[in-house]
C-alpha angles and dihedrals in degrees: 000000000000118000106165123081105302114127092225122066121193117221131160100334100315138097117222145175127266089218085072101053130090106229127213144122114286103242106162124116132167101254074053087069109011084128088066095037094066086046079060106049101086149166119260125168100229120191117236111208088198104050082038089231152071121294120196110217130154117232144170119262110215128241150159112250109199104237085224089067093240094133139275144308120212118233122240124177103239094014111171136183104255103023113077135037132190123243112160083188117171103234109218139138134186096236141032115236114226098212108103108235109248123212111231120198110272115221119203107170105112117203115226108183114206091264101055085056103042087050091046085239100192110239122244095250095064090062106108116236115259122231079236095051092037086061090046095061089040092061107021097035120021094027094051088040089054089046096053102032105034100024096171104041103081114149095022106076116067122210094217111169139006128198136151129252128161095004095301135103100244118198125203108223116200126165121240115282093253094044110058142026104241122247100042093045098073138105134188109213115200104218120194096236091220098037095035078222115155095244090186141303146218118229120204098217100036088050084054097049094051087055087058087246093114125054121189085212100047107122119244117245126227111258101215096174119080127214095255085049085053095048104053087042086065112025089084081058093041117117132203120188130186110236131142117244131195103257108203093207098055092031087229149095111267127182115253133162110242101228104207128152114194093202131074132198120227111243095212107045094011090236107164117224144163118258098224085068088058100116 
């Protein structure tokens, strides 16, 4: 990353103006925002290929911290300009509905005559999503897939985010914080992008159980290290870079510290090891 007066800046793959960046000493630092690192610093029950089960660990969710102290940006692998909004919408309805929801085929060949790429046609997927449309699949797609699929459910799932990949509208399911534990409690809805229909949908847990990784019956281990515990274990191994980040509000490029950690701490015996062993 370039900080001094060039008028490029490199990030992530991508070459952009500096027109377009919000300009300012980096003055972050992790005693700063120790108060939001320990938020961060959270349980997820994590599947081992190699042990075949769960294991509970507590681990730091990565995030962009605005170096102006205006608040956060959440990281997403891939994350572009246009493609994906933030909802944090409760999902809940008054009544179940009875009708079992029914997967239907994705496609997701997409057909570019010579003309639309002689002519650098944009793809669809590159369209934001509207306030208006963002409502639409609310009410019309997520809502009426958590009604038929998870009927009594209601108030406990979270449409967070929508983008749009392969022609369709994708949402990002999550259950609520003090429901779930992270990286199992999560669905990926396929939305038709015209209809708002829920097309189909992965589920993390259901995929896991299907790989024999995780069993129903599988007894749930005692957790004997506490968050705080946790979180002194890792803040000596926690990392804070300076990068700019596309914030969605200001339509430019600020400068934030990407707060990451690549070690873990097992929530059972308190063992520290590095994620990428996590196997």
């Amino acid at each position: 990353m370039n900080m001094g007066s060039s008028f490029t800046i490199y990030i992530e793959g991508h070459l952009w103006q500096k027109k377009r960046l919000k300009t300012e000493e980096y003055v972050l630092s992790i005693d700063r925002i120790e108060d939001l690192a320990k938020q961060q610093v959270q349980r997820f029950d994590w599947p081992s290929f190699e042990q075949n089960r769960i294991r509970p660990i507590y681990a730091l969710e990565e995030i962009y911290v605005k170096n102006d102290g205006t608040g956060t940006i959440p990281f997403e692998i891939g994350r572009e300009e246009t493609h994906c909004i933030h909802v944090h919408q409760v999902m809940e309805w008054n009544e179940p509905l009875n009708k079992a929801f029914e997967k239907k085929e994705i496609d997701i060949n997409e057909d570019i005559t010579a003309e639309q790429a002689l002519s650098l046609e944009p793809s669809p997927d590159t369209f934001p999503i509207s306030k208006r449309r963002a409502s639409c699949v609310y009410k019309s797609g997520s809502n009426l897939f958590g009604a038929k699929k998870y009927s009594k459910d209601t108030g406990k799932w979270v449409l967070k985010t929508l983008h749009r990949d392969h022609g369709y509208i994708q949402a990002i399911l999550k259950t609520n914080e003090q429901e779930g534990c992270g990286f199992m409690d999560k669905i990926k809805v396929f939305i038709d992008a015209s209809t708002f229909e829920a097309i189909n949908y992965i589920e993390k847990k259901e995929m896991f159980q299907v790989c024999g990784i995780l069993n129903p019956s599988q007894t749930a281990s005692e957790i004997t290290i506490s968050p705080k515990e946790a979180f002194e274990t890792l803040r000596e191994r926690l990392e804070l870079t300076p990068i700019y980040v596309y914030d969605d509000v200001q339509k430019q490029y600020v400068l934030c510290g990407k707060l990451d950690c690549h070690e873990s701490v097992d929530a059972v015996s308190g063992e520290v090891f590095s994620l990428t062993d996590l196997s």
